[in-house]
C-alpha positions in Angstrom: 22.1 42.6 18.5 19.9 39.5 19.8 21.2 36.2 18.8 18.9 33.5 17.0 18.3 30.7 18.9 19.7 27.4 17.6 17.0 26.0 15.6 16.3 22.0 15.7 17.5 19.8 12.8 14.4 18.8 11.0 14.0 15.4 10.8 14.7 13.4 7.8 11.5 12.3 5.8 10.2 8.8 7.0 10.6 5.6 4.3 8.2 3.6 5.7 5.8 3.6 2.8 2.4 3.5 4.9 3.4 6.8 7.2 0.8 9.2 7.2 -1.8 6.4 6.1 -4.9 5.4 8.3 -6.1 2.0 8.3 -9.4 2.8 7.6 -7.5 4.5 4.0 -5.4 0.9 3.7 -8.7 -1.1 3.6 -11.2 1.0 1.9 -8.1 1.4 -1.1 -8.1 -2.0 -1.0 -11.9 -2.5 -1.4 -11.9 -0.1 -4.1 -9.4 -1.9 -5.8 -10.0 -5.4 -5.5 -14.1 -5.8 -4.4 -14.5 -7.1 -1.0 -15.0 -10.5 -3.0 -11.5 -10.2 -3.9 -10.2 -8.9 -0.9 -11.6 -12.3 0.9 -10.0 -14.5 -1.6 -6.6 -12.9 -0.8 -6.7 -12.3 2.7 -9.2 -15.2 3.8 -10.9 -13.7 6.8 -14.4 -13.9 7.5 -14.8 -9.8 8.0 -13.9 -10.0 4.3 -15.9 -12.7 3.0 -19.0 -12.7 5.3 -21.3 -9.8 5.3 -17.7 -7.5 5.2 -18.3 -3.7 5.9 -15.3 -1.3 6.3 -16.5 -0.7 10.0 -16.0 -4.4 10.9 -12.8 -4.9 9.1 -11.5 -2.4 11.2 -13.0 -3.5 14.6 -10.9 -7.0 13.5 -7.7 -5.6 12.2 -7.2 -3.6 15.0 -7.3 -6.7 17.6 -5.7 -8.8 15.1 -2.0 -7.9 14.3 -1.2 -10.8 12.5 -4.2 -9.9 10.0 -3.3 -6.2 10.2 0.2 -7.0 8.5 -1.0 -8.9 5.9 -3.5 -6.2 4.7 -1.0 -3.7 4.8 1.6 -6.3 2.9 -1.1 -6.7 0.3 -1.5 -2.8 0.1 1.7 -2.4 -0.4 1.5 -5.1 -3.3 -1.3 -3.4 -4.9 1.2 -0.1 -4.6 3.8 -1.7 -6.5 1.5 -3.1 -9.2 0.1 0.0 -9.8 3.5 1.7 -10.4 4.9 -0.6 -12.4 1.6 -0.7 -14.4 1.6 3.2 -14.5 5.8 3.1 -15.5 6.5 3.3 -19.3 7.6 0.0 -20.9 11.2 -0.1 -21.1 12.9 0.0 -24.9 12.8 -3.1 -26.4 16.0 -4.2 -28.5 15.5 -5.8 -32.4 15.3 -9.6 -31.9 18.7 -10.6 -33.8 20.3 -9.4 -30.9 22.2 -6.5 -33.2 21.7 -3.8 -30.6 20.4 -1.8 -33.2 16.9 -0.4 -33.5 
């Protein structure tokens, strides 16, 4: 009888919540979301508030590091916004304080 080789452990699922994402995804979510007009009044940076296109706001992020983190900080912003907007209100309890709906 052959014996199976030992297979690998897999490796545990990454956390980091922007694995798997492209930049180019990051910044065209975040022009969807917010306008490019919005997007420049959060993150002022002329390839967002002067004649922005997705192409140059890549060609800059991806010299830039310091203006790469803060798009992906403010993705990650949007992320949580959006969940918590998504989330069902939590149960709200009578105003006497009784505990007692």
């Amino acid at each position: 009888m052959l014996a199976m080789p030992p297979s690998a452990p897999t490796p545990a699922p990454s956390r980091d919540p922007l694995h798997g994402l492209t930049l180019e995804a990051i910044v065209s979510a975040l022009a969807a979301h917010y306008g490019w007009a919005g997007l420049g009044q959060r993150i002022p940076v002329r390839c967002f508030t002067s004649d922005p296109s997705l192409a140059s706001s890549l060609k800059f992020l991806r010299k830039t590091p310091w203006a790469r983190d803060k798009v992906e900080g403010l993705y990650l912003f949007m992320r949580r916004e959006q969940r918590r907007a998504g989330a069902p209100a939590p149960l709200s309890t009578p105003a006497d304080g009784s505990g007692q709906a």
